[in-house]
C-alpha positions as CSV (number, residue, x, y, z in Angstrom):
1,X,82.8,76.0,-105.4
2,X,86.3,74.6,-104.4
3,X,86.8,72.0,-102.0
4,X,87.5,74.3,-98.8
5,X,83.9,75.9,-99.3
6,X,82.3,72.7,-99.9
7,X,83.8,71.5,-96.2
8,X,82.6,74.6,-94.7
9,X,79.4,74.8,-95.8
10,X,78.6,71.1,-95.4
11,X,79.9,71.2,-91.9
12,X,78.1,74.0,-90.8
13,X,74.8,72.4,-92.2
14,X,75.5,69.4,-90.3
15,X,76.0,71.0,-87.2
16,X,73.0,72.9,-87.3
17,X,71.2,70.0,-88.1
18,X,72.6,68.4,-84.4
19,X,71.0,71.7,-82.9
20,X,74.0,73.5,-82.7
21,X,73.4,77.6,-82.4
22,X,75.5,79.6,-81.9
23,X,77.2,81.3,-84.9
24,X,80.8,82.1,-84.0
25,X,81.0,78.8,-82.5
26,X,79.7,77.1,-85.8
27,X,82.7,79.7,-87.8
28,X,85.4,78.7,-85.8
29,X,84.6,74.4,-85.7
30,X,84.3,74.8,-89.2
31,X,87.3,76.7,-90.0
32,X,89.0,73.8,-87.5
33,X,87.5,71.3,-90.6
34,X,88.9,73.3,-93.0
35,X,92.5,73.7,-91.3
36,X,92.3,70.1,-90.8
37,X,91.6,69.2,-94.7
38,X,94.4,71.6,-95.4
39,X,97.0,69.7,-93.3
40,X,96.1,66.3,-93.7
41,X,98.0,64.6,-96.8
42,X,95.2,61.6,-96.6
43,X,92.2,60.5,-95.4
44,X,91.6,57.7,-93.1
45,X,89.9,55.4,-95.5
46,X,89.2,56.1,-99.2
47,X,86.9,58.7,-100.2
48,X,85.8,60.3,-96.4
49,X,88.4,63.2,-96.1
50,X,84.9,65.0,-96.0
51,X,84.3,63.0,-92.7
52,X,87.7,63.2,-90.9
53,X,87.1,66.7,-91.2
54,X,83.3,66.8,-89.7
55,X,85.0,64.5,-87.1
56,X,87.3,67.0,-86.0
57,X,84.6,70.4,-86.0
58,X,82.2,68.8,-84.1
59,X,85.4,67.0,-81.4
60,X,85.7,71.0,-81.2
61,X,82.8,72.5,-80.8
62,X,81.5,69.5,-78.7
63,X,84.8,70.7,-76.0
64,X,84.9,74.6,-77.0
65,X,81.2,75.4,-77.9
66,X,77.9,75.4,-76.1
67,X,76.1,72.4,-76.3
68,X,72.6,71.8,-78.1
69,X,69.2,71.9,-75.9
70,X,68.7,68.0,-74.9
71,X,65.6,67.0,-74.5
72,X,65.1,64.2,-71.9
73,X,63.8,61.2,-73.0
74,X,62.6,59.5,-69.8
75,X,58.9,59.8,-68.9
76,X,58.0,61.7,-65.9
77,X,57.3,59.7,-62.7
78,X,53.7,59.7,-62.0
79,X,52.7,60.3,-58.2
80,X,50.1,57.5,-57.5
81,X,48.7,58.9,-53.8
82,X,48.6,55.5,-51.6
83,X,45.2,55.2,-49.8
84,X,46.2,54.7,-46.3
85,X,44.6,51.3,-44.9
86,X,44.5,52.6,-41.3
């Protein structure tokens, strides 16, 4: 496995594991990874080239994609009926 499939496959499983769904969408940030690791002569720090390039799928698919199913975390309001004291 060379380098370029590494990034692909790794980002893909890493979006999907966001909730991310929708196939072309998950292609094309993951080619953006891959164009990415292909232009850039260094990584930010040592030894995350790997994450500069998940940065920049998931900055695309978060603006070009659809977005994952959020689940709301507040509880629901529960309706107490007020006894009327008239």
């Amino acid at each position: 496995m060379n380098p370029d499939e590494f990034i692909r496959k790794n980002i893909i499983k890493k979006l999907i594991e966001l909730g991310y769904q929708d196939g072309v969408a998950l292609e094309l940030a993951a080619d953006e990874g891959v164009s990415h690791f292909r232009r850039c002569s260094q990584a930010s720090r040592r030894g995350a080239i790997f994450d500069d390039c998940y940065h920049v799928a998931k900055t695309w698919i978060d603006k070009y994609g659809s977005k994952p199913a959020m689940v709301s975390k507040r509880r629901a309001k529960q309706t107490i009926k007020q006894v009327s004291m008239f």
